[in-house]
C-alpha positions as CSV (number, residue, x, y, z in Angstrom):
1,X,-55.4,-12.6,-40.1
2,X,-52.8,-10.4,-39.7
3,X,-49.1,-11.4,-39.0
4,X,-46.0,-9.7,-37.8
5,X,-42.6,-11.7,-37.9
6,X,-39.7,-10.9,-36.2
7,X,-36.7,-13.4,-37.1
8,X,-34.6,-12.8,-34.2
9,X,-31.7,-14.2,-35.3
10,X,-31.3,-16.1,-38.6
11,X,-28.0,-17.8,-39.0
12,X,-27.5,-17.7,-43.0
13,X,-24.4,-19.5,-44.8
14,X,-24.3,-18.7,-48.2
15,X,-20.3,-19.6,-49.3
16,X,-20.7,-20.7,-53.0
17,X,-21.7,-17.0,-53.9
18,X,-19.0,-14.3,-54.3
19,X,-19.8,-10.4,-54.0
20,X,-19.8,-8.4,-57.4
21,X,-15.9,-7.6,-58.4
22,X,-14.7,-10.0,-55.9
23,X,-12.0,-13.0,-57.4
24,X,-11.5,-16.6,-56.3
25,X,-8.0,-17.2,-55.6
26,X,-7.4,-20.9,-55.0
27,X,-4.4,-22.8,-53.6
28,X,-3.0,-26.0,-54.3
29,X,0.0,-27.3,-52.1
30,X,1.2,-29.4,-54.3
31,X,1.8,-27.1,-56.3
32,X,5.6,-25.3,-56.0
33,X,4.8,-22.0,-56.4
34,X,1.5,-20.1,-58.1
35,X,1.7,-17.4,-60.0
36,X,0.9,-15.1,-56.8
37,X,-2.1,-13.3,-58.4
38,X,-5.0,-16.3,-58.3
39,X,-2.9,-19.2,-57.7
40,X,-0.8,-20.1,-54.6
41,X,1.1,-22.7,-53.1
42,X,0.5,-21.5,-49.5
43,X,-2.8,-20.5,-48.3
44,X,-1.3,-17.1,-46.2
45,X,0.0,-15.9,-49.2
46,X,-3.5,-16.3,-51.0
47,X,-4.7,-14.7,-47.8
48,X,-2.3,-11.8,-48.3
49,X,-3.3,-11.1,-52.2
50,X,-6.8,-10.9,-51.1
51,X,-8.8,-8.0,-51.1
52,X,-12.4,-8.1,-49.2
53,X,-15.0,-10.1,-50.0
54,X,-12.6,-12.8,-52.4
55,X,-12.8,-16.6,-51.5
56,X,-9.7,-18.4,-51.3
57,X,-11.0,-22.0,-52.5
58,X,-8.5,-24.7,-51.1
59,X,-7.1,-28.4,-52.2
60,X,-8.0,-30.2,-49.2
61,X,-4.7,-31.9,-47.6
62,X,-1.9,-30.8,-44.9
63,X,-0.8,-27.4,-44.8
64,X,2.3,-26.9,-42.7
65,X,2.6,-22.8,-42.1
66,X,2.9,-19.8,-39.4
67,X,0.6,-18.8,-37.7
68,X,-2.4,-17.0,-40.5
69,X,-3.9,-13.8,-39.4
70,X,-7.0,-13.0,-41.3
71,X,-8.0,-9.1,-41.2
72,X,-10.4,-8.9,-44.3
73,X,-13.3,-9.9,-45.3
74,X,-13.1,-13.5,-46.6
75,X,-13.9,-17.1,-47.4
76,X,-11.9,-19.9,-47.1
77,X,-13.3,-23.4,-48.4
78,X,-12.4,-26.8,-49.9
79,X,-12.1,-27.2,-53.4
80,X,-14.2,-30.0,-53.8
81,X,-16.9,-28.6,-51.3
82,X,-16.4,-31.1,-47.9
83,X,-12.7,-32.2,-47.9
84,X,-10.8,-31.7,-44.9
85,X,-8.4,-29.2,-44.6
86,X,-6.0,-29.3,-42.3
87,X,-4.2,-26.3,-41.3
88,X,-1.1,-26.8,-39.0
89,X,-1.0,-24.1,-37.2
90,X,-3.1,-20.8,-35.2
91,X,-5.4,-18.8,-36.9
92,X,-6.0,-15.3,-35.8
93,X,-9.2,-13.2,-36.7
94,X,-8.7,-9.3,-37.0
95,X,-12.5,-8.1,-36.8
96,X,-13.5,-5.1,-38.9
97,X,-16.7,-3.4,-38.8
98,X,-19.4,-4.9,-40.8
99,X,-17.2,-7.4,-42.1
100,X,-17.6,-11.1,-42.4
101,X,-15.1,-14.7,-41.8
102,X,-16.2,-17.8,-42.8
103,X,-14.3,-21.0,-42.6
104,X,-15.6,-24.1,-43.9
105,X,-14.1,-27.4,-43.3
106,X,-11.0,-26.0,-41.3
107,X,-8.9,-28.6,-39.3
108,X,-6.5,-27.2,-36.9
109,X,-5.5,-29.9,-34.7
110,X,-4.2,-28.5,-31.5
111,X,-3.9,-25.1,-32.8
112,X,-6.5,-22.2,-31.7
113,X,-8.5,-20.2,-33.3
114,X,-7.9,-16.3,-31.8
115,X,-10.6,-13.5,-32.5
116,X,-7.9,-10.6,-31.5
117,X,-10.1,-7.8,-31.9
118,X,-13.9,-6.3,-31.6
119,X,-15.7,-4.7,-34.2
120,X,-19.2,-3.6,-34.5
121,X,-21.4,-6.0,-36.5
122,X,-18.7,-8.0,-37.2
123,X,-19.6,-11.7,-38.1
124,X,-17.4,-15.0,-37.8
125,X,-19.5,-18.5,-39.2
126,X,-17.1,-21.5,-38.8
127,X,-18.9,-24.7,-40.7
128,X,-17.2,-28.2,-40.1
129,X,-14.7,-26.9,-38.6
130,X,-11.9,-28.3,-36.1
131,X,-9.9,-26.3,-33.5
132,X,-8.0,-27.1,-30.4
133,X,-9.0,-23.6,-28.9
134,X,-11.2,-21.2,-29.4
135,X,-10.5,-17.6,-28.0
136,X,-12.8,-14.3,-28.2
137,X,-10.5,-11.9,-26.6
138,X,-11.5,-8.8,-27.3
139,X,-15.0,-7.2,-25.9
140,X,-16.9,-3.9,-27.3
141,X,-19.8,-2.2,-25.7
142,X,-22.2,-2.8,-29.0
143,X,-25.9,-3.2,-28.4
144,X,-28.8,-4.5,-30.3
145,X,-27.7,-4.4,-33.9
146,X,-24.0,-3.6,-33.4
147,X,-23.4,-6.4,-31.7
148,X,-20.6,-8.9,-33.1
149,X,-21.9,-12.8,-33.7
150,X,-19.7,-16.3,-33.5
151,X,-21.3,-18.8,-35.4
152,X,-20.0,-22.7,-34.8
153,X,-21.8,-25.2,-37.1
154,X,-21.3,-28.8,-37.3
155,X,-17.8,-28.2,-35.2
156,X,-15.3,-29.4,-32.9
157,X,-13.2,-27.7,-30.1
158,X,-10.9,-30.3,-28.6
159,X,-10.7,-27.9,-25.2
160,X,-12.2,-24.6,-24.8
161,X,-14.5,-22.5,-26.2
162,X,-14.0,-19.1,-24.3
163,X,-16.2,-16.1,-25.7
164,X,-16.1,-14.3,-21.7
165,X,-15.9,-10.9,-23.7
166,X,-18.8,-8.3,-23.8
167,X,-20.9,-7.7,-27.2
168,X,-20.7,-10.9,-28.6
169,X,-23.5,-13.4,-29.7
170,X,-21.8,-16.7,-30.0
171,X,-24.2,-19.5,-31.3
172,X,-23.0,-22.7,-31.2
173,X,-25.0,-25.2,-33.2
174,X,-24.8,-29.2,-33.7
175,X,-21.6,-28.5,-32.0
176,X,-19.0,-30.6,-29.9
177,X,-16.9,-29.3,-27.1
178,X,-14.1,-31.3,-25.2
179,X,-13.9,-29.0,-21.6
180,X,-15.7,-26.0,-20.9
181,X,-17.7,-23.3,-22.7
182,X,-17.5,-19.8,-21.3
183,X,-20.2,-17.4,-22.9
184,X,-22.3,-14.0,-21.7
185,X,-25.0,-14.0,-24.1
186,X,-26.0,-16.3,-27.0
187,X,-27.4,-19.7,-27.8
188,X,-26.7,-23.2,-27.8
189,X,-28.6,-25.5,-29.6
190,X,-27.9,-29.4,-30.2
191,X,-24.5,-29.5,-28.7
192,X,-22.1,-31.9,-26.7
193,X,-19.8,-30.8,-23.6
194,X,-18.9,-30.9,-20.1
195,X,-19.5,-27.7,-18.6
196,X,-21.7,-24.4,-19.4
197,X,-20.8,-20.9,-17.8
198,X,-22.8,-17.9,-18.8
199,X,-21.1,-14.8,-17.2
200,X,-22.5,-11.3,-16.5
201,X,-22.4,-8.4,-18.9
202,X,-22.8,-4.8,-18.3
203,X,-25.7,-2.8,-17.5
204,X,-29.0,-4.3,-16.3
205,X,-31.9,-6.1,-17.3
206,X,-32.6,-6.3,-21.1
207,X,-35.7,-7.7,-22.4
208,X,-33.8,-7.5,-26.1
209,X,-32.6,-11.0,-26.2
210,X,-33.4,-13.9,-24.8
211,X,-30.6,-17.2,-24.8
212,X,-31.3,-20.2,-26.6
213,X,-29.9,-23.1,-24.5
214,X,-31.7,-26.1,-26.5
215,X,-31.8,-29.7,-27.1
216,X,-27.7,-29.8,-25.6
217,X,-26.1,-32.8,-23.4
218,X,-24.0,-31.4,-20.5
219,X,-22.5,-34.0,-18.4
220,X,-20.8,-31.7,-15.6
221,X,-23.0,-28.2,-15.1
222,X,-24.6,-25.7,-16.5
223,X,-23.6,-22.4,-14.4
224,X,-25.5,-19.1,-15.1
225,X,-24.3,-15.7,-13.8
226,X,-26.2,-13.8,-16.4
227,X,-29.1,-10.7,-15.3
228,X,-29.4,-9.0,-18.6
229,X,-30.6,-11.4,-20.8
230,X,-34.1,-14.2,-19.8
231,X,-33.2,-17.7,-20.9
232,X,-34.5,-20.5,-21.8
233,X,-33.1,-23.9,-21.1
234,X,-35.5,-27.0,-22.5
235,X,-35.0,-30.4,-23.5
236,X,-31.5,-30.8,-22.3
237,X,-29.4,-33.5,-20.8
238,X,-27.7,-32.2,-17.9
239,X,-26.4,-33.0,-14.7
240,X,-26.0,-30.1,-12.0
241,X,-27.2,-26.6,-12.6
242,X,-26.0,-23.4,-10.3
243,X,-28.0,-20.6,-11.0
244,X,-26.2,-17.2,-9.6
245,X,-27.7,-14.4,-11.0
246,X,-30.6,-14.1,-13.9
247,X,-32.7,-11.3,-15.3
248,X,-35.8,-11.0,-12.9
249,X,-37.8,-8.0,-14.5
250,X,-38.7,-8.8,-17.7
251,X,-40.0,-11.7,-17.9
252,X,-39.9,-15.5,-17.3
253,X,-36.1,-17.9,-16.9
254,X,-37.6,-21.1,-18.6
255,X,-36.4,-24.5,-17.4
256,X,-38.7,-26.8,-19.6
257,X,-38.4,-30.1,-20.7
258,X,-35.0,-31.2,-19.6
259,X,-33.4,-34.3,-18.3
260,X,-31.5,-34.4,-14.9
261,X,-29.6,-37.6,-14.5
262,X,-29.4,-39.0,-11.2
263,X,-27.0,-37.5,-8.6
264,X,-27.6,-34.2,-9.7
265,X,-26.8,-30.8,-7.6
266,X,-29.4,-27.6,-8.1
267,X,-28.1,-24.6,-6.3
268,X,-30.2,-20.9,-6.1
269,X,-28.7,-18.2,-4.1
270,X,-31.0,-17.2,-1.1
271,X,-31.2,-13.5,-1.9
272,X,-32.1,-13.0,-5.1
273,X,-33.3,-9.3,-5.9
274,X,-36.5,-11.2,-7.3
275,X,-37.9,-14.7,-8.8
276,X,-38.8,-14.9,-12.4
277,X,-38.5,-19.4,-13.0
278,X,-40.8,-21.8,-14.6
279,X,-39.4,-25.4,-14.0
280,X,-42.0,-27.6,-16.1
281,X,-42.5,-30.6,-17.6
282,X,-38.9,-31.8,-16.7
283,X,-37.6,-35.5,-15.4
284,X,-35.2,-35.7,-12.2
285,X,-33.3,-38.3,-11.0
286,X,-31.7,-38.4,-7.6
287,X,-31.5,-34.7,-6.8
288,X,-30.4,-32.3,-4.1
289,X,-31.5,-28.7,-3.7
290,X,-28.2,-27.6,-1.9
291,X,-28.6,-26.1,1.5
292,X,-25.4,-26.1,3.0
293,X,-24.9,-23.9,6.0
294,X,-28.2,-23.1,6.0
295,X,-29.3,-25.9,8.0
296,X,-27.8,-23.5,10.9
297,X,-28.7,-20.2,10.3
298,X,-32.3,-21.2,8.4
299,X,-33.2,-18.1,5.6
300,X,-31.2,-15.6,6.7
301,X,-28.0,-17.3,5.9
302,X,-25.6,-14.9,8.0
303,X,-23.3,-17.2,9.1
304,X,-21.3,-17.9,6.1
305,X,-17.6,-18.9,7.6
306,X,-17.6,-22.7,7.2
307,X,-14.3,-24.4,6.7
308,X,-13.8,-28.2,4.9
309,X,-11.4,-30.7,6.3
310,X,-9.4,-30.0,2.6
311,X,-8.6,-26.8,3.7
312,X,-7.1,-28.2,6.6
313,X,-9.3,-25.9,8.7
314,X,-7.4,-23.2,7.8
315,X,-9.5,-20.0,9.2
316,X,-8.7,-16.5,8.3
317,X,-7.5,-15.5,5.2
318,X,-7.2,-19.0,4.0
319,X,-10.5,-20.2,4.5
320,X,-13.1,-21.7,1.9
321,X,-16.2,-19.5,2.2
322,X,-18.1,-22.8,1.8
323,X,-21.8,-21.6,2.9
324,X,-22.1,-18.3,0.6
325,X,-25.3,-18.7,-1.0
326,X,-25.6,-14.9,-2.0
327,X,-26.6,-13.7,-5.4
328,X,-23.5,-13.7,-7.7
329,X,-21.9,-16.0,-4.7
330,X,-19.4,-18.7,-5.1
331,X,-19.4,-21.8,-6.9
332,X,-20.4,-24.3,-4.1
333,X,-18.4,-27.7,-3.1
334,X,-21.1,-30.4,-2.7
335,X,-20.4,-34.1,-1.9
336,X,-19.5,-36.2,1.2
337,X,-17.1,-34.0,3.2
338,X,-16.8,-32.7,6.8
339,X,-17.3,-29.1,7.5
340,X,-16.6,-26.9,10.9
341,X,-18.1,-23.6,11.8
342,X,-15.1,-21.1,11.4
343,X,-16.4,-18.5,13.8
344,X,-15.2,-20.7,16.5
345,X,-12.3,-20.5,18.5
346,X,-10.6,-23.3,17.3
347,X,-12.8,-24.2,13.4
348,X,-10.8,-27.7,14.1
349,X,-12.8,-28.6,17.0
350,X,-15.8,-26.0,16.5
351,X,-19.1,-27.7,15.6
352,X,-19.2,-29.8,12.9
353,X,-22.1,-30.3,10.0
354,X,-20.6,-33.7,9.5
355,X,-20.9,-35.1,5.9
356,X,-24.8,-35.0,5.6
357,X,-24.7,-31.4,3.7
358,X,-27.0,-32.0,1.2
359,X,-30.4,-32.3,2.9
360,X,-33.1,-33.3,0.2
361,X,-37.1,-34.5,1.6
362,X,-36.0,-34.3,5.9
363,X,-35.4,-29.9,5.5
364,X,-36.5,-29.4,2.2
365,X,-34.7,-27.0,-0.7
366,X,-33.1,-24.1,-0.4
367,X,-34.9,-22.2,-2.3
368,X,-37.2,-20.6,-3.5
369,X,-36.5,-18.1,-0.2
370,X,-40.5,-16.6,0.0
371,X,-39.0,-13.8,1.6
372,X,-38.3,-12.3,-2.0
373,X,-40.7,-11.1,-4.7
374,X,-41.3,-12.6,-8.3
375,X,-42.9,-15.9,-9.1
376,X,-41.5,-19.3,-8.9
377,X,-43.6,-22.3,-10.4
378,X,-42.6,-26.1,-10.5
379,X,-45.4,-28.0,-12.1
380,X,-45.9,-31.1,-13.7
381,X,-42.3,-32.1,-13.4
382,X,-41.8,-36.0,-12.2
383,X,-41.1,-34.8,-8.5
384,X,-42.5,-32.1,-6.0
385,X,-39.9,-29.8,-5.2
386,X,-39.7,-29.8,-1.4
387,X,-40.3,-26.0,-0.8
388,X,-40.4,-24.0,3.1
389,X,-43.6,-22.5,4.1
390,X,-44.9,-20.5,1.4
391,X,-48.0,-18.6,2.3
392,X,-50.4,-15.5,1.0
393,X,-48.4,-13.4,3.2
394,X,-44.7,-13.8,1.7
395,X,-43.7,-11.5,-1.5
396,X,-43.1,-14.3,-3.6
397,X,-46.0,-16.1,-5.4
398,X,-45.4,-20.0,-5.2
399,X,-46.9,-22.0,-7.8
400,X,-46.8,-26.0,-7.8
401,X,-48.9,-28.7,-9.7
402,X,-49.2,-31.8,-11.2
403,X,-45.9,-33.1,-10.6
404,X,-45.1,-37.2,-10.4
405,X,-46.9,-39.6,-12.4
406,X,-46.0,-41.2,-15.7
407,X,-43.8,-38.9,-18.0
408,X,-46.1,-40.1,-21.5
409,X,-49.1,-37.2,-21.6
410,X,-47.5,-35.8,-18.0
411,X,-46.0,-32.4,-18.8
412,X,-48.1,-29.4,-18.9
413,X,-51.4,-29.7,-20.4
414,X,-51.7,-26.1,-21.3
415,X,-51.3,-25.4,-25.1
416,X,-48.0,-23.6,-25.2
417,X,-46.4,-26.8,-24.2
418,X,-47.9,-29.6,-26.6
419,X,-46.0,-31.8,-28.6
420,X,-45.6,-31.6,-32.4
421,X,-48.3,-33.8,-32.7
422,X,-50.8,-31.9,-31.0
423,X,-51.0,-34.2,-27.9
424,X,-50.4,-33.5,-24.3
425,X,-47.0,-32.7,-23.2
426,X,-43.9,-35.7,-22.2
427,X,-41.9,-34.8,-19.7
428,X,-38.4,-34.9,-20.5
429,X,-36.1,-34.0,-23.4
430,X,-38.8,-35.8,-26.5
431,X,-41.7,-33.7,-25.0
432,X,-42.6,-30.3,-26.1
433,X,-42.4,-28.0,-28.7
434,X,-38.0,-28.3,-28.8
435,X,-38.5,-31.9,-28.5
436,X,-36.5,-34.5,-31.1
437,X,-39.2,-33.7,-33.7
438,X,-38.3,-30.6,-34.5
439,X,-34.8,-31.4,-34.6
440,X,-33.9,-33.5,-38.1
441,X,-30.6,-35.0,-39.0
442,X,-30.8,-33.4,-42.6
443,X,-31.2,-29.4,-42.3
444,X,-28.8,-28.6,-45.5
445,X,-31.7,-27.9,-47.8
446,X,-33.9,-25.6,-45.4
447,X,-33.6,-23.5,-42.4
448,X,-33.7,-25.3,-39.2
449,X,-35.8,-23.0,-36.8
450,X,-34.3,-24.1,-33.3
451,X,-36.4,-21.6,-31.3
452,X,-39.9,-20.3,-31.4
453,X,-42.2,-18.3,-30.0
454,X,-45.9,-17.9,-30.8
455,X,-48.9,-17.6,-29.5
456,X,-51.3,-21.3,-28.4
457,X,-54.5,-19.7,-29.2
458,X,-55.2,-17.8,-32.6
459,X,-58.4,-16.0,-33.4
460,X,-59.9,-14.1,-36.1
461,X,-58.6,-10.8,-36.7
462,X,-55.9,-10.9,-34.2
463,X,-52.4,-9.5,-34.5
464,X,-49.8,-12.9,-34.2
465,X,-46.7,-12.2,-33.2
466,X,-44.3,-14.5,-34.1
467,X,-40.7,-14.6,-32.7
468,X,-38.3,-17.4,-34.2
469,X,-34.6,-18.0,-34.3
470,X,-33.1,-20.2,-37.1
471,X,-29.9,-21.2,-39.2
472,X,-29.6,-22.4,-42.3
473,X,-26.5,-24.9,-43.6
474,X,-25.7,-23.3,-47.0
């Protein structure tokens, strides 16, 4: 048998090795002063003596300086291999092209961590590492291999991580975030936070990469604004997704596997420029497929001016566009609140949708609208999605099956979706082949591979392709 591997992304940290000709330069702050060649007091001055590729090896303890700015190619990493160091203060990355950060055990507190440039092929790995902030702000327009890559291992961002910038691969991994992280292409695997946005990027549908979004707890919402690049979302925790825009041509937008606790919001636009979802194998609690206004204008959705009693029924220029369920629309309001068609004379007294907005099993969901091509299939999830009319004679092909049941053996039966052991598919985030198996605690000795894709069936004297993503720790 033949056998063709493409690693699509292997995440490598290798920081006990130094290039050929490079020097360590170490710092110590208790010392006074170094001798300003290989030994320093201050780690910006070791930073300023370096030339690329050196590794500034560090005394762990409190370092109380300005603000570092880092435009080589470096290292920076406790003496003793896993101390803490705690740096009191911002750290700003100047990318060059081709060239290479890595920060191991880096403890900022409150400060940020700025990337203040973009550079082709330029890589960042952050490993243990603490910051209050971090900060991507600069974009490129590098595709396929010139693209620049975040890597955030074993980390903590108090706040934000904001990488909203074009040609960037941030992958955060075993990560923690305190508020929201803001990404346009990328993957996250095994990581803590509130909120998800995946923004837009130029161009138009790519079938080059396709997002990671794995075995992560959200406890706010996942929102996706993204048509250049398919996802896959599985084996998640999460509470309320809005899907905005996706990539409908190549491909399928996989929502496998995951967890929705109870009281959770799914929104679709109605006019998507095509389907391309499979939602299988996944466990809902209490859920509503948001409607909104549609409940009075049905499919076509043309009456979008609906204002909320928190607006004050303020009309005009003031208004909240409250029932714009377009592609790329707004982020909807959901929850118990009184709405009033705007188009009125008077939106104070016009007619009012009351505070029953979310209708669930009496209208059923929003979407999928049939009146748009692609394919949209929910099967083998632990509820029927409550779907209009969908017949032979719409553009969109429906598919729906084996959902409800127990969740043990439930998901898919088809190959693809099997667990580790080789049985039938669970629903929910243990089930499959990204379930808790295939995550272990200790990855330091071997590459973790976080992402695969293979074929079920093998026979003789076939071609396998074989498409994986992986990191490994050191």
């Amino acid at each position: 048998m033949t056998k063709m591997l493409h690693l699509w992304a292997a995440l490598i940290l290798c920081c006990l090795g130094t290039q050929a000709g490079a020097t360590d330069r170490y710092v110590d702050w208790n010392l006074s002063a170094g001798d300003g060649v290989t030994t320093f007091a201050s780690i910006t001055n070791a930073v300023a003596a370096a030339v690329d590729g050196d590794r500034i090896i560090i005394v762990p303890g409190d370092y109380y300086e300005q603000a570092l700015t880092i435009g080589k190619s470096l290292t920076l990493i406790p003496s003793d291999g896993s101390g803490v160091i705690d740096f009191h203060a911002t750290i700003n990355v100047a990318t060059q092209a081709d060239g290479k950060v890595e920060l191991v055990s880096i403890h900022t507190g409150v400060y940020a961590l700025n990337v203040t440039s973009a550079s082709y092929r330029f890589n960042i790995t952050a490993l243990s590492c603490q910051f209050g902030d971090v900060n991507i702000n600069a974009s490129h327009g590098g595709t396929g291999a010139n693209r620049a890559e975040f890597h955030l291992i074993d980390g903590t961002i108090s706040t934000n991580f904001n990488a909203n910038q074009n040609g960037w691969d941030p992958r955060l991994i075993r990560s923690t975030v305190g508020s929201t992280t803001t990404i346009r292409c990328g993957d996250v695997v095994m990581s803590t936070m509130p909120r998800l946005v995946v923004n837009d990027e130029p161009d138009g549908n790519s079938a080059e990469f396709k997002m990671a979004i794995i075995q992560n707890e959200f406890s706010d919402y996942v929102e996706f604004r993204n048509d250049n690049h398919l996802v896959r979302m599985a084996n998640n925790q999460m509470k309320n997704l809005y899907w905005f825009m996706w990539n409908h041509t190549s491909g399928s937008n996989d929502i496998i596997n995951n967890e929705f606790v109870t009281n959770a919001y799914i929104h679709f636009p109605w006019n998507p420029p095509g389907w391309a979802h499979r939602f299988y194998n996944n466990i809902f609690g209490t859920t509503y497929f948001m409607r909104w206004a549609v409940a009075y204008a049905y499919w076509d959705n043309t009456n979008f001016n609906w204002c909320d009693t928190e607006n004050n029924c303020n009309c005009g220029a003031g208004q909240v566009d409250i029932g714009d369920q377009r592609w790329n629309g707004e982020l909807p309001y959901f929850g118990a609140r009184n709405m009033f068609n705007c188009t009125s004379s008077s939106c104070c007294s016009g007619t009012g949708i009351g505070s029953n907005i979310n209708f669930w099993a009496t209208n059923g969901a929003a979407f999928p609208n049939p009146a748009y091509g692609g394919f949209f299939e929910w099967n083998h999830n632990s509820i029927g999605l409550p779907q209009p009319p969908i017949s032979g004679s719409n553009p969109l092909v429906y598919g729906e099956m084996g959902n409800g049941g127990a969740n043990e053996n439930g998901g898919s039966p088809a190959h693809e979706f099997y667990d580790l052991d080789l049985t039938v598919n669970d629903r929910g985030r243990a089930g499959g082949p990204w379930g808790y198996a295939n995550f272990p605690e200790n990855t330091d000795a071997k590459a973790l591979i976080y992402d695969l894709d293979m074929p079920a069936d093998l026979f003789p004297g076939q071609d396998v392709d074989i498409r994986a993503k992986a990191y490994q720790r050191n």
